[in-house]
C-alpha positions, 0 to 999 in steps of 0.5 A: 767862972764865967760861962761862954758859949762857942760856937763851931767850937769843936772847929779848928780855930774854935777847939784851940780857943776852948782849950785856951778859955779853960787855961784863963778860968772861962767855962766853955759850952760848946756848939757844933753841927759836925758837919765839918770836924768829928766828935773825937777833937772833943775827947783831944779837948778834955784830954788837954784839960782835963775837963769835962765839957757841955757839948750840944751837937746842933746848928746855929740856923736852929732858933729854938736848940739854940734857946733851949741851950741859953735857958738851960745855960746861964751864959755871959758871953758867945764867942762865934765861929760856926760858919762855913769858910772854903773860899773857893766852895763859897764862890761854886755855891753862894747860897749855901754861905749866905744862908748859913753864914749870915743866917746863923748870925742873925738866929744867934742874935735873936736868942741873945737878945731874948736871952738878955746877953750882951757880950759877942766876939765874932770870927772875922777875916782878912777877906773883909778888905777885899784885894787891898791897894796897900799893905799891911792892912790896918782897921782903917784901910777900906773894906773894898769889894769882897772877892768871894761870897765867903768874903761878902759873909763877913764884911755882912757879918760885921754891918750886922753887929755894928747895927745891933746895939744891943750886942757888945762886939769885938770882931777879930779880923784873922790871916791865916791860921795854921799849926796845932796845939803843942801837945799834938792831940788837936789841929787842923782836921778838915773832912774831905779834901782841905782847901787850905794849905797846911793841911794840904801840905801835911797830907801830901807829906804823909801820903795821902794826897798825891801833890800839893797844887799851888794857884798861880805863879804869876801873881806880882809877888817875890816869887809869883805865889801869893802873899798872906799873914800866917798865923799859930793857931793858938795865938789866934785862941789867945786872941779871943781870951784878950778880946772877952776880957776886953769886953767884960772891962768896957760893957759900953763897947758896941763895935771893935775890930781888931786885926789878929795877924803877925804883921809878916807877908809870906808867899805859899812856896816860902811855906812850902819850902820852910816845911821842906827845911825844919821837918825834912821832907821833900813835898811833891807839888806843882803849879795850876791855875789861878784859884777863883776869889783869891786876893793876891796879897794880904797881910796885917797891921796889928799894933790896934791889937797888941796896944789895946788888948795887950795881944802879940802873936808868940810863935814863929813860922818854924814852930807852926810848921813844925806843929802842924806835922807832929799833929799829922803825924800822930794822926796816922798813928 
C-alpha cells in the first residue's frame, strides 16, 4: 500500500480523508501539532478502521521532525492541510498565518525535495478568488485580490508550488465544509470558540453557545446573508483519494487545480433555517455586523473536477445538516 503522509490530518477535513484514503487501500501517516484538534479524533479514526495509525504529533514549521518522519518512513505521496484557517483571526494577526501558513509549506517542500517525493496535493480554498464578479467560480476565473490574509496564504501557496517543479501538485479549491462521518465518531471539533458555522449552529442548539451571530444582512443576496458552495465533508475526503490516483497516473502533472464544491449557492439563513427544519430544533440567532474578509458571494464550477478526476459530491444539504448534530450530539454524551 502506498504510504501517504497527512498533515494536520487529525483536522477536520484531514481526519475525514484519512478514514477515506484507508477505505481506497492507501497507508495514512499522520501529522499533527494539536494546536487546533485533540488526540481523541484519532481513536474516532482507527474506531471507524479499524486500523491502527502512525501519528507523530509535531509541526510542519519543524524541518528536522519533519525529515526524521520522511526517513523513517518510505513516503510516496503528502497530502497538506496543516494550516491555520480562521479568516477573521487571520485578518486581527496577519504574521501568525504568514509564518505558518506559508512557512510550513516552504519546510515541507524542502524535506520532499531532500527526500526524493514528487506527489502533493495542497488544501486550497474558495478564497483564492477573492470576491469574484461573477459566479460560479471556475478554474479559470481570476484570482483577484484576496480578502484576508488567511485568503492571500492561499493564493501564495499556490504560486509556490506552481514554481516548484520539482513537485507534482493538485490543489483542490474548496467551499465550504460542513457535516460529519456517518458513524457519528468524528466531525468538526473546533477548540474554543468556532468560527464557522456549523459548529456554531450545533453548539448553540446543544446549549453551549447562547445565540448564533449572523455577519450582515445587508449583503446584495436573496435574503441579505451571504452566499457560499457547502459541501459534506466527506465528499471533500473523497475528493483527495481521486486527486492521489490522479497524480499516480499522470507523474508529468506539475500544476492542477480543481474546485471541489456542489456547484449550489446557499445563503447562511437557508443553513440555519434548514437545520431548524430536519432536525427539529428552533435556534436562537441574531443578526450583527459585518464580519472583517468576508466575500459576499461564492460558490463553484465544478465540472473540471467531476470531468477530469471522475469526482461529484453525493450528499444533499439534509444529510449534512443532519450529520452535523447526530455528531454534536453524541458529543454531549
Amino acid at each position: 500500500m502506498k504510504k501517504v503522509l497527512v498533515t494536520g490530518g487529525l483536522g477536520y477535513i484531514g481526519a475525514h480523508t484519512v478514514v477515506e484514503l484507508i477505505n481506497h487501500g492507501y497507508d495514512p501517516i499522520i501529522i499533527d501539532d494539536l494546536s487546533n484538534t485533540s488526540e481523541n479524533v484519532l481513536n474516532g479514526i482507527q474506531s471507524i478502521t479499524g486500523i491502527d495509525i502512525k501519528f507523530y504529533k509535531e509541526n510542519v514549521c519543524d524541518p528536522i521532525a519533519l525529515d526524521k518522519i520522511f526517513k523513517e518512513n518510505p513516503i510516496d505521496s503528502v497530502i497538506h492541510f496543516a494550516a491555520f484557517k480562521a479568516v477573521g483571526e487571520s485578518v486581527q494577526e496577519p504574521l501568525k498565518y504568514y509564518s505558518n501558513n506559508i512557512g510550513g509549506l516552504v519546510n515541507l517542500l524542502q524535506v520532499m525535495q531532500n527526500n526524493g517525493v514528487k506527489n502533493i496535493v495542497f488544501s486550497s480554498s474558495c478564497t483564492v478568488y477573492g470576491e469574484p464578479d461573477i459566479s460560479p467560480v471556475n478554474e479559470l476565473s481570476p484570482i483577484k485580490k484576496a480578502n484576508s490574509p488567511y485568503g492571500n496564504t492561499k493564493q501564495i501557496g499556490e504560486e509556490i508550488l506552481s514554481d516548484c517543479k520539482f513537485v507534482n501538485t493538485v490543489a483542490l479549491r474548496y467551499f465550504n465544509p460542513i457535516g460529519a462521518h456517518s458513524s457519528a465518531k468524528i466531525g468538526e471539533l473546533p477548540l474554543g470558540v468556532p468560527n464557522n458555522l456549523v459548529p456554531f449552529i450545533t453548539q448553540t442548539a446543544a446549549g453551549i453557545r447562547e445565540k448564533i451571530t449572523v455577519f450582515g444582512d445587508d449583503y446584495n443576496t436573496k435574503d441579505g446573508t451571504c452566499v457560499r458552495d457547502y459541501i459534506h465533508v466527506s465528499d471533500l475526503a473523497i475528493a483527495h483519494v481521486k486527486s492521489l490516483d490522479y497524480l499516480s497516473l499522470h507523474p508529468e502533472l506539475q500544476f492542477e487545480v480543481f474546485n471541489i464544491g456542489t456547484g449550489n449557492g446557499l445563503t447562511v439563513l437557508e443553513i440555519i433555517k434548514a437545520f431548524e427544519k430536519v432536525n427539529n430544533i428552533q435556534l436562537n440567532y441574531s443578526i450583527g455586523p459585518r464580519r472583517p474578509g468576508d466575500v459576499e458571494k461564492v460558490w463553484a464550477d465544478a465540472s473540471k473536477a467531476q470531468n477530469i478526476l471522475g469526482w461529484t459530491a453525493q450528499h444533499n444539504l439534509n444529510e449534512m445538516v443532519k450529520s452535523a448534530w447526530e455528531w454534536q450530539k453524541q458529543l454531549s454524551v
